[in-house]
TILUMDO-180767 format. One record per residue: y negated, z negated, x negated of N, C-alpha, C in turn; residue in three letters. Coordinates in steps of 0.02 Angstrom, whole numbers, plus 50000, padded with zeros to 5 digits. Atoms other than C-alpha are relative to their C-alpha. Example, Ala and Ser with C-alpha at 12.3 -4.5 7.8 and 13.67 -1.06 7.14 Angstrom:
REM TILUMDO-180767
500595000049955502254961049385499405000049955Ala;500595000350042500534964349316499454996350039Ser;
//
This chain:
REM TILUMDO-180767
500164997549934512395365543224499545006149993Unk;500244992149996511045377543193499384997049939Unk;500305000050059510055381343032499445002750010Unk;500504997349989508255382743063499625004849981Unk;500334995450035507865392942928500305006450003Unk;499744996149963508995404942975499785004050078Unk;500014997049939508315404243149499145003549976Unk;500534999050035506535406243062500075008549980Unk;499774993750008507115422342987500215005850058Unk;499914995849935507885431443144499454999950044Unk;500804997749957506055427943233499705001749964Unk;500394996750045505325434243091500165008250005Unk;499764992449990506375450343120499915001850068Unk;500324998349953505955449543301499245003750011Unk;500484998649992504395448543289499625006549942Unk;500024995050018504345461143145499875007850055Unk;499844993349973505145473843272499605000550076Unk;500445001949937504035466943428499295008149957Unk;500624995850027502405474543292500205006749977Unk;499854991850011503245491743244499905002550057Unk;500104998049941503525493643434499165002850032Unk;500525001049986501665490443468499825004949966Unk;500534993650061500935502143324500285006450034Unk;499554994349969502085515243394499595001550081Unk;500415000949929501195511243580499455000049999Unk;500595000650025499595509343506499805008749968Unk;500024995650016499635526243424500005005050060Unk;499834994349940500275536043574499475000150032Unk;500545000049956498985527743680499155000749962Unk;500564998750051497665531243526499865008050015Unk;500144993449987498175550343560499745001750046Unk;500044996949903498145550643748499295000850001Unk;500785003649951496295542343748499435007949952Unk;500434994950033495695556443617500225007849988Unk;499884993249996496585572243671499585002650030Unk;500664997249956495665585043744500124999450075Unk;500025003349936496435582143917499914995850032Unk;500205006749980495815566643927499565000750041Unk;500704999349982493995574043945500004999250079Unk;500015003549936493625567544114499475009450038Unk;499944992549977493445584644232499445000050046Unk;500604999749954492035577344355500044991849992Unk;500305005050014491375560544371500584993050020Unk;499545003849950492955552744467500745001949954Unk;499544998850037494195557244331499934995649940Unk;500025006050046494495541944225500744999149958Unk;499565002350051496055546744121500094996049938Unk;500285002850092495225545243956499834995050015Unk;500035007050002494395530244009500724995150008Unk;499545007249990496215519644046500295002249950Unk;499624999650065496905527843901499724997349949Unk;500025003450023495665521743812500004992549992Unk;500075007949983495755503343899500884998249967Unk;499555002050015497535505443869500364998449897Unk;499894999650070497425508743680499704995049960Unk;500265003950017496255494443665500404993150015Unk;499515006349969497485483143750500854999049921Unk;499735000050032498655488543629499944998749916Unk;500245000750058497725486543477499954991650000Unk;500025005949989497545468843542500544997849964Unk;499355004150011499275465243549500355000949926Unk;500104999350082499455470243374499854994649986Unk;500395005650037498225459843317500474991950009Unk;499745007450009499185444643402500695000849966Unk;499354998350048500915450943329499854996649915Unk;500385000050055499915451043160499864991849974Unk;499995006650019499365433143173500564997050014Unk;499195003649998501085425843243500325000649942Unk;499794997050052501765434043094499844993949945Unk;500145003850049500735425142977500134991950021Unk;500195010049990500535407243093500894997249966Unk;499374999950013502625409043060500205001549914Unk;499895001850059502525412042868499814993949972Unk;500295008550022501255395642863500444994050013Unk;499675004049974502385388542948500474992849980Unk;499665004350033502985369842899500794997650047Unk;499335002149969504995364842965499894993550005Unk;500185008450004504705346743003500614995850014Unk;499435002549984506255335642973500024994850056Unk;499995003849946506895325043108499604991249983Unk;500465003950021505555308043093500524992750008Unk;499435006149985506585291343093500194999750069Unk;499875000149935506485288343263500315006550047Unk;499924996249963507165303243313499725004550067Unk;500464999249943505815309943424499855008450000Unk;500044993250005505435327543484499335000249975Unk;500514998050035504045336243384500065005649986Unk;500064993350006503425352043331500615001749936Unk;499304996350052504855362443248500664996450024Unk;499425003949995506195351943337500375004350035Unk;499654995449955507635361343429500294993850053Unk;499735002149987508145351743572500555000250066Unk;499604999049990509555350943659499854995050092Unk;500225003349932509195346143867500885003650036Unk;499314999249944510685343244006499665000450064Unk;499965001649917510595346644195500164994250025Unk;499475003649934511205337044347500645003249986Unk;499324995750010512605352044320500334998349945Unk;499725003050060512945344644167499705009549941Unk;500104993650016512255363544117499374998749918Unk;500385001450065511455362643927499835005849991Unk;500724995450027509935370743850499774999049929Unk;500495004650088509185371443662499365006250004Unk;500744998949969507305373743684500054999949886Unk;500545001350065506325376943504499454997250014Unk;500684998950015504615370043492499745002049937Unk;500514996950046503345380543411499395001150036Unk;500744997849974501595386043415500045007150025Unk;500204992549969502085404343440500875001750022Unk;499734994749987503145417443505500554995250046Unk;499665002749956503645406343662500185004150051Unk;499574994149947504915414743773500675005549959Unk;499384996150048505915422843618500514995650003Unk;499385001849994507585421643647500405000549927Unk;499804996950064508605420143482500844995650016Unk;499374999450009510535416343436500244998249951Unk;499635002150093511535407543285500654996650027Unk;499155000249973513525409443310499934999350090Unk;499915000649924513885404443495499404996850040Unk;500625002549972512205396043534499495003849994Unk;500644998249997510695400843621499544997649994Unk;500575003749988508895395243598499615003150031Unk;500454996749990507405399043661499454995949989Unk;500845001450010505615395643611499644998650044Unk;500455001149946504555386343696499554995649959Unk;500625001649996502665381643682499794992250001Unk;500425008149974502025362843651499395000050055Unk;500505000249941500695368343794500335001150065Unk;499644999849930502005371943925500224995050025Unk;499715005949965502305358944053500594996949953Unk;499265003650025504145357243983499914997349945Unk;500125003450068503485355843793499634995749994Unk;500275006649988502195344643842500514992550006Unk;499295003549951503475333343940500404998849931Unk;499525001650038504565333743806499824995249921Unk;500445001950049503345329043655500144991950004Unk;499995007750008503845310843583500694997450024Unk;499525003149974505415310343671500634999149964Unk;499345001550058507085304543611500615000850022Unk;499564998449954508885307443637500204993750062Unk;499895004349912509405299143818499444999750014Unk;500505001349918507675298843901499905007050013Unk;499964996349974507635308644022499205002550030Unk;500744999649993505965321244078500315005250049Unk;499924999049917505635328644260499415003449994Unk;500594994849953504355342644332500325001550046Unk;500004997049965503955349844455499745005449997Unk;499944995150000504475366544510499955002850052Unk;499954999349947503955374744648500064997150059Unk;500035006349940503805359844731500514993749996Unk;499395004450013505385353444691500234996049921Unk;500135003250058505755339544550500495002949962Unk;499584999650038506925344944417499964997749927Unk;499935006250049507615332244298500545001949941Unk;499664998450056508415335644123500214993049960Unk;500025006350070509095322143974500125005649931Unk;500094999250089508735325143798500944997449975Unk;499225003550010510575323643722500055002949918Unk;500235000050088509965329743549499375001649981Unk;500684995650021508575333843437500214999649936Unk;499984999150080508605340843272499385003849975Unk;
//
């Protein structure tokens, strides 16, 4: 079905190309904040100042690129536990009411990356997000429910690997 270490690798190249992006944005907004048109023209001219807020914002996001990077080389693959239970590094596989299927990753980082191996999608999601919470311990057939906007919406577990 899908080879983790494989999927391991393609977020590794994500997130590679996430931190080139950034250095590249980080630089530009490094120039903006220390060109000479920045120099602020009377007291109410605050280019240079957001260029520099913005170049500091960007130096940030670096930095977290930087650690994701590494939390993802530390990173241990954790085989499926007898019981079959969701846990960190598990991919699992959730159904609708529509009968409409989903394969969720849990990880510690880079939740919201979308990734791809042959005809299946995953996407990354967060053991601190409602859903990864919720899902933590569970097994295939039980089923887990939030609320969304008010409204309940109910999934079943129909794999985990």
């Amino acid at each position: 079905m899908f080879d983790k270490t494989l999927l391991l690798q393609q977020l590794h190249e994500h997130l590679q190309d996430d931190l080139q992006l950034a250095e590249r944005a980080l630089q530009a907004s490094h120039e903006a904040a220390t060109h000479e048109q920045s120099k602020a023209e009377n007291k109410y001219d605050t280019r240079g100042l957001e260029a520099a807020y913005l170049a500091n914002g960007q130096q940030q996001r670096c930095l977290e690129i930087r650690q994701a990077l590494q939390q993802l080389h530390n990173l241990q693959l954790r085989p499926v536990d007898q019981q079959g239970r969701v846990q960190l590094t598990s991919l699992v596989a959730l159904q609708d009411a529509q009968e409409q299927c989903q394969w969720l990753w849990l990880l510690p980082i880079a939740a919201g990356t979308r990734l791809q191996q042959n005809a299946l999608r995953v996407q990354v999601i967060s053991p601190q997000a409602p859903l990864g919470q919720a899902l933590l311990g569970l097994q295939e057939g039980d089923e887990v429910s939030l609320q969304r906007e008010g409204t309940p919406r109910y999934w079943q577990v129909v794999a985990v690997c």
